[in-house]
DRENPA-556351 format. One record per residue (C-alpha): x, y, z; residue number from 1. Coordinates in steps of 0.001 Angstrom, whole numbers, plus 500000, padded with zeros to 6 digits. Each point is the difference from the previous one (the first is absolute). Last residue first. Layout:
! DRENPA-556351
{px=X py=Y pz=Z lofi=NUM}
...
END
This chain:
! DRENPA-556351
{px=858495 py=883623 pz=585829 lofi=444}
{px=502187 py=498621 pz=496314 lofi=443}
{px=503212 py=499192 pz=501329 lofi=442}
{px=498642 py=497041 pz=502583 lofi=441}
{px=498638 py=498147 pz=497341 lofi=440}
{px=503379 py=499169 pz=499179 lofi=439}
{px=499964 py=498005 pz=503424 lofi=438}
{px=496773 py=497960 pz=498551 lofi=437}
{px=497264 py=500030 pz=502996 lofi=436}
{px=498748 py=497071 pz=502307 lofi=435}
{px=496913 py=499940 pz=502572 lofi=434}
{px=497893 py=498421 pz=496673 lofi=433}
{px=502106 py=496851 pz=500305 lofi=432}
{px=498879 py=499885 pz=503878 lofi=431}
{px=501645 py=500625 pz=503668 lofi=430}
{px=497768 py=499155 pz=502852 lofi=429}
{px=500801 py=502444 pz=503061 lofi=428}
{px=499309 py=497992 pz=503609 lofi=427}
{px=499880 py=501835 pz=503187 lofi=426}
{px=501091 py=498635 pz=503621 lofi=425}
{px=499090 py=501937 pz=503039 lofi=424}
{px=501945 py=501395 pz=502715 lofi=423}
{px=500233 py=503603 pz=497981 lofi=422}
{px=498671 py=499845 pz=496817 lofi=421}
{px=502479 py=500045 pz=497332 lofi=420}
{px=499974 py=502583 pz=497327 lofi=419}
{px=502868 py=499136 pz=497207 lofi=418}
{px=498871 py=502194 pz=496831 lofi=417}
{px=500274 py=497938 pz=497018 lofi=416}
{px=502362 py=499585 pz=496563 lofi=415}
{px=499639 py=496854 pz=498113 lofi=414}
{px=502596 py=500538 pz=497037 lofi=413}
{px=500031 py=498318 pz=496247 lofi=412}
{px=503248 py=499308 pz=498256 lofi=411}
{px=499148 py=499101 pz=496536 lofi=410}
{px=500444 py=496375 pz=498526 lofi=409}
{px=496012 py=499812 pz=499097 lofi=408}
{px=499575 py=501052 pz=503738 lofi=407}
{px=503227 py=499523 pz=502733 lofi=406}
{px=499850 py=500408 pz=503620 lofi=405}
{px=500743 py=502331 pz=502983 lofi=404}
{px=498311 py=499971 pz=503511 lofi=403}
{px=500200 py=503415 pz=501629 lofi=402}
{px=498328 py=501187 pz=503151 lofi=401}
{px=500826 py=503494 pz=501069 lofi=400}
{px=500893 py=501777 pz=503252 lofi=399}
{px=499981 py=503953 pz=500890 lofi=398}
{px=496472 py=499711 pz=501072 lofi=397}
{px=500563 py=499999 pz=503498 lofi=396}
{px=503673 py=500305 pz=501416 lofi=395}
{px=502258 py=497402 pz=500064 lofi=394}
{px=500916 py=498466 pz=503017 lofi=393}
{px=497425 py=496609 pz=499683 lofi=392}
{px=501828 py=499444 pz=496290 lofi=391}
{px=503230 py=499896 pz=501713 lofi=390}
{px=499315 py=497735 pz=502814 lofi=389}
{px=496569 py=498701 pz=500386 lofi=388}
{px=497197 py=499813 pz=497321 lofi=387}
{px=499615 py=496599 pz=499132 lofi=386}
{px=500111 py=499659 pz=496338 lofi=385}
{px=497860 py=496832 pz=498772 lofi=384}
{px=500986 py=498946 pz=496824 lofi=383}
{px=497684 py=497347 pz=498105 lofi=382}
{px=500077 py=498436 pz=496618 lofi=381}
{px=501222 py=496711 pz=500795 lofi=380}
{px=503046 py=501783 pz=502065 lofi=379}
{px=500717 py=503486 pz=498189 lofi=378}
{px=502813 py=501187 pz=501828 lofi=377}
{px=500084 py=503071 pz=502053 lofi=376}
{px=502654 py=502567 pz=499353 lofi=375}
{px=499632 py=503340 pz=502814 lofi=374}
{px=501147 py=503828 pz=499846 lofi=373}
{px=501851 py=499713 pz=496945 lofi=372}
{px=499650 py=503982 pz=498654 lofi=371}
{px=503387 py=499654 pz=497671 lofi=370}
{px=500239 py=495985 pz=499108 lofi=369}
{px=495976 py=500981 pz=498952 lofi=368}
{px=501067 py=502833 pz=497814 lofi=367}
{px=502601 py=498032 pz=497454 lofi=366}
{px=497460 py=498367 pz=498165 lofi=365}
{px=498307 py=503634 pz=498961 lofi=364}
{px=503096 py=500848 pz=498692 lofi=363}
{px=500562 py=497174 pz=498304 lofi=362}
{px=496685 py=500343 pz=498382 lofi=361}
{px=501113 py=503838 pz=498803 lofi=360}
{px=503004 py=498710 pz=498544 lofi=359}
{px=499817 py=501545 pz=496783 lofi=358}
{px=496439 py=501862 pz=499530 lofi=357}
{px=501467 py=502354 pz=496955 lofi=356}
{px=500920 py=496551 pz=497891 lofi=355}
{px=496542 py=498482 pz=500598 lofi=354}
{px=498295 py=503390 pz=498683 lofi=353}
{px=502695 py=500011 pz=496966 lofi=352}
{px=499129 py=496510 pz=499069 lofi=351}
{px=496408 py=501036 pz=500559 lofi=350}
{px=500614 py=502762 pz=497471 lofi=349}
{px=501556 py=497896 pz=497669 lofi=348}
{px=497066 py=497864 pz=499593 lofi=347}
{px=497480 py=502230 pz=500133 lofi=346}
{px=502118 py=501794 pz=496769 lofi=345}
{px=499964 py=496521 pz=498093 lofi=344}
{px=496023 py=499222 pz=500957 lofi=343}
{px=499370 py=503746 pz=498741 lofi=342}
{px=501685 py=498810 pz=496824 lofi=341}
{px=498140 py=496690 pz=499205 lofi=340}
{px=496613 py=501979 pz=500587 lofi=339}
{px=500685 py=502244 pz=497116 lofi=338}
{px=500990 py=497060 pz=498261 lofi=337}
{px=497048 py=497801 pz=500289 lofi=336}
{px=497881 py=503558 pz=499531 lofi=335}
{px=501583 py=500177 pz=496819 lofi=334}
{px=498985 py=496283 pz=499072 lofi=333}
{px=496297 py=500436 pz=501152 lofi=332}
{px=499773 py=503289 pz=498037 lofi=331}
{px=501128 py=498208 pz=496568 lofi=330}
{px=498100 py=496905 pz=500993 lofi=329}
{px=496672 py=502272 pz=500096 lofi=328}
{px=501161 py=501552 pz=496830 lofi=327}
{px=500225 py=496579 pz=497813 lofi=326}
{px=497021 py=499086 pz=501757 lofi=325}
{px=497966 py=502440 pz=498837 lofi=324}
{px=501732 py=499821 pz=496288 lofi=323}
{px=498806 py=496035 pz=500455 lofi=322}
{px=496583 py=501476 pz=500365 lofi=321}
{px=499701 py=501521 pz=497224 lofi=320}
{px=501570 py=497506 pz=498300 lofi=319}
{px=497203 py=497652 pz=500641 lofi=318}
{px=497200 py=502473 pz=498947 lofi=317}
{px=501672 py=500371 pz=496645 lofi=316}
{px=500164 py=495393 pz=500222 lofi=315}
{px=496319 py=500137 pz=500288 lofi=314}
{px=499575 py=502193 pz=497123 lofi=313}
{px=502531 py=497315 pz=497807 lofi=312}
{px=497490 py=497086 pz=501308 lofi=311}
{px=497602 py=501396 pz=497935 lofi=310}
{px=496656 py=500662 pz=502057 lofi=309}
{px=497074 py=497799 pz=499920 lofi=308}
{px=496535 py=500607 pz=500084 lofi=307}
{px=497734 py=499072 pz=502298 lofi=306}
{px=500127 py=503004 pz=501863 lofi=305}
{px=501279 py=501510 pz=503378 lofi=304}
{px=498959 py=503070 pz=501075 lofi=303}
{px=498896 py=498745 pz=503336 lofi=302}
{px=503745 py=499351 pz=500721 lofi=301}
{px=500971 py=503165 pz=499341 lofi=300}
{px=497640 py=501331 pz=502322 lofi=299}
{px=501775 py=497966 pz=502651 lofi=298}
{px=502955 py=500775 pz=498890 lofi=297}
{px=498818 py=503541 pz=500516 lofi=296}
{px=499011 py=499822 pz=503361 lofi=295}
{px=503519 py=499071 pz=500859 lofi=294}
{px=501087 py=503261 pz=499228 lofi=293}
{px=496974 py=501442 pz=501688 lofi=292}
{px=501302 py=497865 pz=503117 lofi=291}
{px=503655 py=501002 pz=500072 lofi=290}
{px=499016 py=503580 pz=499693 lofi=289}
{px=497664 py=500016 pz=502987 lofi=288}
{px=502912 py=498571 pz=501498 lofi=287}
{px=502737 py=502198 pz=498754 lofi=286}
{px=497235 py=503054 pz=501243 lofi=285}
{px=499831 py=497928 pz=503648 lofi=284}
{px=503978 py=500082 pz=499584 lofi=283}
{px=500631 py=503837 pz=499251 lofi=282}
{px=497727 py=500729 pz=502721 lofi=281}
{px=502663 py=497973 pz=502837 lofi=280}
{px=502291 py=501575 pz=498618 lofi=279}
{px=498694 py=503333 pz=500509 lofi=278}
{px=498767 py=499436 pz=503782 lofi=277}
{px=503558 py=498229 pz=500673 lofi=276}
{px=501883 py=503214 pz=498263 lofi=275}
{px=497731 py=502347 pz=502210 lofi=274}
{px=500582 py=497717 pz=503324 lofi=273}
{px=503305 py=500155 pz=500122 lofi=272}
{px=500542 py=503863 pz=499098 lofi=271}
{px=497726 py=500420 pz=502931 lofi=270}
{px=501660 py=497555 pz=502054 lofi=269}
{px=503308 py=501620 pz=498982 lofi=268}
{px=499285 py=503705 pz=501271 lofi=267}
{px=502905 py=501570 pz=498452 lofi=266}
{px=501625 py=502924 pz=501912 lofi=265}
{px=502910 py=497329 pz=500444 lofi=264}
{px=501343 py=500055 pz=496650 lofi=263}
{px=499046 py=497074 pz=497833 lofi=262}
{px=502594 py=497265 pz=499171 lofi=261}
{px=497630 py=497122 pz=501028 lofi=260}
{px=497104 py=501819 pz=498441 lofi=259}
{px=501942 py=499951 pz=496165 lofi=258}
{px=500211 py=496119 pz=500691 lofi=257}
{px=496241 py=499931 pz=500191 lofi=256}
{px=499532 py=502129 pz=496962 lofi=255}
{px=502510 py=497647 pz=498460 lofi=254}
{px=497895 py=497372 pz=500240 lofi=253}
{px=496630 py=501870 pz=499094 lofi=252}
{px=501807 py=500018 pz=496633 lofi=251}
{px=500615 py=496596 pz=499850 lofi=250}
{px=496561 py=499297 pz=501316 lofi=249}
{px=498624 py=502647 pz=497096 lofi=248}
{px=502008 py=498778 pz=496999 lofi=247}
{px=502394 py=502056 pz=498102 lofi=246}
{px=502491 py=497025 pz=499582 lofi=245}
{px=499245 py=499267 pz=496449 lofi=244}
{px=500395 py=503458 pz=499390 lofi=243}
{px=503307 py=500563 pz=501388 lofi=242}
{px=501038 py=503462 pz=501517 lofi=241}
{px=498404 py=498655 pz=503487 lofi=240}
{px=499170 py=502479 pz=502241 lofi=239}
{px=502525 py=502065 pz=502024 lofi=238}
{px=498446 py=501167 pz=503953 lofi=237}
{px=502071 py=502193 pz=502263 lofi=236}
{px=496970 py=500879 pz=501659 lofi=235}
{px=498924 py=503334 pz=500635 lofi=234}
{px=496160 py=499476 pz=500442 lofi=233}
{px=498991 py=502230 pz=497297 lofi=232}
{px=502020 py=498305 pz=497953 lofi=231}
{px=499452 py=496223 pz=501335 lofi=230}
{px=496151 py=500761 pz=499288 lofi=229}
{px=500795 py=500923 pz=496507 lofi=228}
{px=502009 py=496892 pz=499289 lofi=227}
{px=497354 py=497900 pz=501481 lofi=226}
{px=497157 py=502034 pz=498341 lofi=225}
{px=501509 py=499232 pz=496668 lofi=224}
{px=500674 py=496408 pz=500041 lofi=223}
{px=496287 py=499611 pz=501055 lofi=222}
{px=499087 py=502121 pz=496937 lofi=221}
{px=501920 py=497700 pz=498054 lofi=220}
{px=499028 py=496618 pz=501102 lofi=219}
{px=496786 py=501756 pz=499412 lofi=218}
{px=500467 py=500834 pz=496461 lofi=217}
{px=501823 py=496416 pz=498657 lofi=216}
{px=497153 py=498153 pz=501885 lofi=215}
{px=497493 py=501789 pz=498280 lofi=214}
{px=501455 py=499786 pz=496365 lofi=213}
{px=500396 py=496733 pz=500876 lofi=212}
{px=496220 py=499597 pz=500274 lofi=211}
{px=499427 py=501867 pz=497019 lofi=210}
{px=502474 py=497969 pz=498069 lofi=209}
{px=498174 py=496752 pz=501688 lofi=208}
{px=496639 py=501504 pz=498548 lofi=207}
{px=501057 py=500844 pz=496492 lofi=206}
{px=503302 py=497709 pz=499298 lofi=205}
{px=498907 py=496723 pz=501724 lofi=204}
{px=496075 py=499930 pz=499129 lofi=203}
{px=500950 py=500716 pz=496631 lofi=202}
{px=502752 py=497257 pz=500208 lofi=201}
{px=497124 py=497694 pz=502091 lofi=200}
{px=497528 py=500888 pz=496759 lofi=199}
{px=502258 py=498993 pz=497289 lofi=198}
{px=501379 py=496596 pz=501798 lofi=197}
{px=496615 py=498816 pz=501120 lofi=196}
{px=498979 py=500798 pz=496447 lofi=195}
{px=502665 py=497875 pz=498404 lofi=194}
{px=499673 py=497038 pz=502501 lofi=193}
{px=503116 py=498851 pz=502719 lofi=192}
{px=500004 py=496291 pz=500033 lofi=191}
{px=503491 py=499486 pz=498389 lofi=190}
{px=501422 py=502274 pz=502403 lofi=189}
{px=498399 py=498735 pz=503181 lofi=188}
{px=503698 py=498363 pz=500798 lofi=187}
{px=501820 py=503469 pz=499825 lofi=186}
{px=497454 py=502078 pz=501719 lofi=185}
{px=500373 py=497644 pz=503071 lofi=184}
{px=503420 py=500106 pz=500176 lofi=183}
{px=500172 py=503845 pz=499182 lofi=182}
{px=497996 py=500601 pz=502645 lofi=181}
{px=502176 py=497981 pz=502446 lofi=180}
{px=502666 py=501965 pz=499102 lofi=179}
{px=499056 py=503188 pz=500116 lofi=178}
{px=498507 py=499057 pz=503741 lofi=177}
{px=503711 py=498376 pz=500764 lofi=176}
{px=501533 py=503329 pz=498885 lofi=175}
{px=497613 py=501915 pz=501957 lofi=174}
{px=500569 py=498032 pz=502764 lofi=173}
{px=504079 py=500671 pz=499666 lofi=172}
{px=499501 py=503716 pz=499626 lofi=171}
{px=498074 py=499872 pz=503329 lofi=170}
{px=502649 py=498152 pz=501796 lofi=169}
{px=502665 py=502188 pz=498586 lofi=168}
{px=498814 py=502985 pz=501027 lofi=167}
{px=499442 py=498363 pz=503914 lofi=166}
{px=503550 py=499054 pz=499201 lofi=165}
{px=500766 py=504046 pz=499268 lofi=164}
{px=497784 py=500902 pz=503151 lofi=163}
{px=501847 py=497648 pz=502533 lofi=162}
{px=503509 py=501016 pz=498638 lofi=161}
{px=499543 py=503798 pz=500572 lofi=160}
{px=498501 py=499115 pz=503533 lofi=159}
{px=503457 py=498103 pz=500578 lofi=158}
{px=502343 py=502809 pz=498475 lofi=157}
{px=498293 py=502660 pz=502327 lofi=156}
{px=500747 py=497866 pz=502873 lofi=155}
{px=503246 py=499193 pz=498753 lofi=154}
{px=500642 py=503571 pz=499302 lofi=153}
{px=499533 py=501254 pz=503594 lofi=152}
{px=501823 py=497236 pz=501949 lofi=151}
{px=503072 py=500750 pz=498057 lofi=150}
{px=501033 py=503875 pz=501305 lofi=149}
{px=498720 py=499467 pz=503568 lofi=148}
{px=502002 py=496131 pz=500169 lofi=147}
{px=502995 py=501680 pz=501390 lofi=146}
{px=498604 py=501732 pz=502041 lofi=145}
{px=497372 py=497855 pz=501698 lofi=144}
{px=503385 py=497835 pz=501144 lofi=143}
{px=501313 py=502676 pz=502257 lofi=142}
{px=496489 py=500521 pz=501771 lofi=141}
{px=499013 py=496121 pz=500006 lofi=140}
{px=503189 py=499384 pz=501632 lofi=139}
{px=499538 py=503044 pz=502743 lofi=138}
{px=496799 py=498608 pz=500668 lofi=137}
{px=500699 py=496380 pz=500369 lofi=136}
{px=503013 py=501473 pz=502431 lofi=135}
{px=497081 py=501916 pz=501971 lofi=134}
{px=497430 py=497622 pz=500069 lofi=133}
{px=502470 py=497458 pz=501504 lofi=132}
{px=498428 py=500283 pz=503357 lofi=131}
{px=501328 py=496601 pz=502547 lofi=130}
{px=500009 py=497205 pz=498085 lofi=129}
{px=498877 py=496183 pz=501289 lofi=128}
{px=500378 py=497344 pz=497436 lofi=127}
{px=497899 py=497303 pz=499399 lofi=126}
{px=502147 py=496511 pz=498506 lofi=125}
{px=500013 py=497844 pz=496983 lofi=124}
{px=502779 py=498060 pz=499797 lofi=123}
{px=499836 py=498435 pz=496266 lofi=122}
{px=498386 py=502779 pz=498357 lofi=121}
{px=497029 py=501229 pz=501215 lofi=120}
{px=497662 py=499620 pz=496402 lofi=119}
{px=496990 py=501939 pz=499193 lofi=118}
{px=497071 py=498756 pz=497714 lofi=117}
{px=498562 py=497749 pz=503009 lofi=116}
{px=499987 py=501395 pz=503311 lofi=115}
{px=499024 py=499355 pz=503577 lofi=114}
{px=502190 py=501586 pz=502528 lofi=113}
{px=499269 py=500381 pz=503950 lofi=112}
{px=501946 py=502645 pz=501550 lofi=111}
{px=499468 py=499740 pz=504003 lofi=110}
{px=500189 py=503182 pz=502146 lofi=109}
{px=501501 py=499681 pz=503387 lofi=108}
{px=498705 py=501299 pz=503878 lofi=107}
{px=500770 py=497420 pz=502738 lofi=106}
{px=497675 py=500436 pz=502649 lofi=105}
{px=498846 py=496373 pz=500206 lofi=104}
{px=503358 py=498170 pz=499260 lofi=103}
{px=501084 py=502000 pz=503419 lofi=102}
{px=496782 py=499144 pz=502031 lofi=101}
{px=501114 py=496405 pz=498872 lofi=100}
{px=503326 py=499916 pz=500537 lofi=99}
{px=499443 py=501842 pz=503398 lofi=98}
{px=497381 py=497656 pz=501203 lofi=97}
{px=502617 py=496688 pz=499011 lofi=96}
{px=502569 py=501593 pz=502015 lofi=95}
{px=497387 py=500994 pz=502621 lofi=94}
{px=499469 py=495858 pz=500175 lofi=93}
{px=503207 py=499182 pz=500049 lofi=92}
{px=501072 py=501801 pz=502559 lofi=91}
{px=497181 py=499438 pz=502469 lofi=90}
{px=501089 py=496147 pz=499129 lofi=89}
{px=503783 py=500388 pz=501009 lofi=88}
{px=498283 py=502128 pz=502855 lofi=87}
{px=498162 py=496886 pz=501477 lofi=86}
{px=502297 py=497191 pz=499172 lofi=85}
{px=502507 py=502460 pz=502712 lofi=84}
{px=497168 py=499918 pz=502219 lofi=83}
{px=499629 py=496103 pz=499811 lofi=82}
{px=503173 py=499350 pz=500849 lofi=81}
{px=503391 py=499213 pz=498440 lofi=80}
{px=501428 py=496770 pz=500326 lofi=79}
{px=498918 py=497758 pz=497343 lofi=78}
{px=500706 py=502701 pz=497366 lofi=77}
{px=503908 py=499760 pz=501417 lofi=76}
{px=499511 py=495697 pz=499756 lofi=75}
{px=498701 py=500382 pz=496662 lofi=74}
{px=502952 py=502673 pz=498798 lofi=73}
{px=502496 py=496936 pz=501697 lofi=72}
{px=498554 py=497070 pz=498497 lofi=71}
{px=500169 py=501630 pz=496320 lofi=70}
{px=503511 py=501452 pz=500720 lofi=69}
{px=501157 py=496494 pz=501199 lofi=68}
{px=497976 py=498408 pz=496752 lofi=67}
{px=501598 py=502837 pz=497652 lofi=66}
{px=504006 py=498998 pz=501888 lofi=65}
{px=498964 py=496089 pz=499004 lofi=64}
{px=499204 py=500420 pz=496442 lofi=63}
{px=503105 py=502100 pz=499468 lofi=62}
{px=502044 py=497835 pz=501423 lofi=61}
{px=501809 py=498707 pz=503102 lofi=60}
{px=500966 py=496381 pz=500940 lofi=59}
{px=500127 py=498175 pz=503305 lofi=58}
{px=502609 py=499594 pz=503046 lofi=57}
{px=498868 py=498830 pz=503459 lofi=56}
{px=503128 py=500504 pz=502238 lofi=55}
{px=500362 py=499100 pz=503770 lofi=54}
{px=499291 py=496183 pz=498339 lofi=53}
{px=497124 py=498253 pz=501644 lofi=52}
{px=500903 py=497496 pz=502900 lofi=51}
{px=498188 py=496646 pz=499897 lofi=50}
{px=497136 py=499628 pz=502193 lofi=49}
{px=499678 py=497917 pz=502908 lofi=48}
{px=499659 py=503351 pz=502171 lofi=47}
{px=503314 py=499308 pz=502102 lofi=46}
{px=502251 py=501841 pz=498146 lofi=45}
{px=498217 py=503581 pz=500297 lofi=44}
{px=499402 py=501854 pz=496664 lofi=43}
{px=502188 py=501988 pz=498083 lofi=42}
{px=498966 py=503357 pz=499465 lofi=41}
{px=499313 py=500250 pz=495842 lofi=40}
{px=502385 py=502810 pz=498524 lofi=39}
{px=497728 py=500873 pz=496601 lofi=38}
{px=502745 py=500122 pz=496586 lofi=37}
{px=498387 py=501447 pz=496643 lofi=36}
{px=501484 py=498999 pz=496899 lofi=35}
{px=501449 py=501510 pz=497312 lofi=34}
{px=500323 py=497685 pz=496632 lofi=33}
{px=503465 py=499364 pz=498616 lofi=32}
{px=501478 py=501961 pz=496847 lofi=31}
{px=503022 py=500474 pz=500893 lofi=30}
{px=501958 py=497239 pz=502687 lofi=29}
{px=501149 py=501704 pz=503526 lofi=28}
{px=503681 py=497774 pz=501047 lofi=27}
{px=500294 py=500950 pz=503923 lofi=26}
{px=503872 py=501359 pz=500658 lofi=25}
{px=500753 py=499432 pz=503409 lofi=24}
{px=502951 py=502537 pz=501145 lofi=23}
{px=502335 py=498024 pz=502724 lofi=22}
{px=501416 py=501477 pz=503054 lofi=21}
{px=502529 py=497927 pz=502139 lofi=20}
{px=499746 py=499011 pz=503433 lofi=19}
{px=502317 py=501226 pz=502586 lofi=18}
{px=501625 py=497207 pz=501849 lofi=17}
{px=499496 py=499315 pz=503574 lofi=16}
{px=503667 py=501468 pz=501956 lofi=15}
{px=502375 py=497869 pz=501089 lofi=14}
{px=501107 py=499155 pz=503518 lofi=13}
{px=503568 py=500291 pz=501523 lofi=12}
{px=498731 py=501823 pz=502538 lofi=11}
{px=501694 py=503293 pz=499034 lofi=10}
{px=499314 py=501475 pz=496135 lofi=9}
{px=500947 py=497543 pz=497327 lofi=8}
{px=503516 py=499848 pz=498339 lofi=7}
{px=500444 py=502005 pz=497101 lofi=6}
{px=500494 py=498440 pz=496470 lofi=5}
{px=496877 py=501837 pz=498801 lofi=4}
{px=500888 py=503139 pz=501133 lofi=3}
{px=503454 py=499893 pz=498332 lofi=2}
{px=498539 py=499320 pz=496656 lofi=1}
END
């Protein structure tokens, strides 16, 4: 306060006032365009033209920066010389040369698929494994014993079922044969004569007792020199007990099955071939037999005279024959059964055989996540697998191609060896025929 009430400094004059500082505050609005300002020189007075402002202002957007960039890159290429043109195009061009050279000396191996029976799945894909063989190995190994003590008797089981239907099949002809004869004998009753009737029952109990006395003495000879054979041979051989089932196939048969349980000091081909040679002699004399028993029909036919026969005779030979087919329905029905129970026991011993295998398939499934070297999907049937990287380091012969699909709802593999050509391109076609059951597997 006391410096402002002083007097002034000598002369009497006062000093210029000090000015005071102000802050200006400019208002800025949000949201408002940029724009670009270009100082314009201001041109001379005189020209006759109006002054310009010192400012041109104009707006900035995206459209206008790319146009600036646009006009600037052009003006840049615009500038450079014809040597620099020159070695842009030189670069190009051995570019280009190298793609091609490199294209040209690429070594892969294209897996083409055709296939009809098998199914992919929904991502079907070629895998690349290095050497499983060992793993597949060692499964087949630990899984081969536990099916050693099953395997056996269903095989045994299964040729025991094929003879008793083939049995059954020739019991059930000679029912239909029976029959049929007694169909036929049945509506020529009433036409039957007396002396055709007296002569074809001579005929029948001399010369067709003779012949059955034939048949009844070689079947048993042959029976005889099968069960002496298997004696001298050593065979663990057990004929039927059952007279009805004393019959020389059945009882070559069980010769055959003796052979399968022989002791190694056997020579089976010769064993083979004896019981074929024998069979085969008992048929040509069942022939022969066949045809002089049908030679006496026909001689029974030439006996025929006009007189008539009782229809009570007729109705004799009739029951005759309906005691034939009595028996033959007998034998059919026990063979039925017979049959019935080896289809039980197969039956359980598959169950068993599918119980003992376990999660053999999931094994299997689980050795391509193991040896991955390479995945390569399916695309419209073709994979090509370029060999670089992985499948380019490993060593020759130690890779496998696998493609894996599905046959009659089984899981069927592809398994190949992978042998590229060096810088050349090889195709492998992949067929229905190219895949094998994974149970399969269990039985090599």
């Amino acid at each position: 306060m006391a410096e402002d009430s002083a007097p002034p400094p000598g002369g009497g004059q006062d000093p210029a006032p000090k000015k005071k500082l102000r802050l200006k505050v400019t208002r800025v609005e949000e949201n408002q365009p940029r724009v670009r300002r270009r100082v314009i020189s201001p041109m001379p007075a005189g020209s006759g033209h109006e002054t310009p402002p010192a400012v041109e202002e104009k707006r900035v957007g995206a459209g206008r920066i790319l146009a600036d960039l646009g006009k600037g890159a052009l003006g840049w290429f615009k500038d450079l010389d014809r040597r620099a043109w020159m070695g842009f195009g030189i670069f190009v061009g051995l570019l280009v040369v190298w793609s091609l050279w490199s294209e040209w000396r690429k070594t892969a191996v294209r897996v083409r698929v055709s296939l009809d029976a098998v199914r992919l799945g929904d991502k079907p894909e070629v895998l690349v494994l290095y050497d499983f063989s060992e793993r597949l190995a060692g499964l087949r190994r630990d899984y081969g014993r536990r099916l050693a003590p099953i395997r056996p008797q269903i095989r045994e089981l299964e040729k025991t079922l094929v003879l008793a239907k083939a049995d059954a099949a020739g019991t059930s002809e000679k029912v239909r044969m029976v029959e049929q004869v007694l169909h036929q004998e049945s509506s020529k009753a009433k036409t039957v004569y007396e002396d055709y009737r007296t002569s074809v029952s001579r005929l029948w109990l001399e010369e067709a007792g003779l012949l059955d006395n034939e048949f009844d003495e070689a079947r048993k000879k042959f029976l005889e020199e099968v069960e002496v054979r298997a004696r001298e041979v050593g065979l663990f051989y057990h004929p039927e007990e059952d007279n009805d089932l004393q019959q020389p196939e059945i009882a070559a048969n069980e010769y055959r099955l003796a052979l399968y349980r022989a002791p190694p000091s056997i020579k089976m081909p010769d064993q083979f071939g004896w019981i074929e040679k024998k069979l085969n002699e008992w048929h040509k004399f069942e022939k022969d037999w066949n045809a002089r028993y049908k030679g006496l029909g026909s001689k029974a036919k030439q006996l025929r005279s006009p007189a008539s026969t009782s229809l009570d005779e007729k109705k004799e030979r009739v029951g005759i024959q309906a005691k034939e087919l009595e028996k033959f329905r007998g034998d059919s029905l026990a063979i039925q059964n017979e049959i019935k129970g080896y289809e039980e026991r197969l039956k359980e011993l598959r169950e068993k055989e599918v119980q003992a295998k376990g999660p053999f398939e999931e094994d299997v499934s689980a050795i391509p996540e193991a040896f991955l070297c390479q995945r390569v999907p399916l695309d419209a049937d073709v994979a090509e697998i370029v060999v670089k990287g992985k499948v380019a380091a490993a060593a020759p012969g130690t890779l496998r191609l696998v493609v894996r699909g599905k046959r009659n709802g089984q899981s069927a593999w592809v398994i190949l060896p992978f042998e590229p050509v060096l810088h050349k391109k090889t195709e492998v076609m992949v067929k229905d025929a190219d895949f094998h059951p994974v149970d399969d597997w269990l039985d090599d």
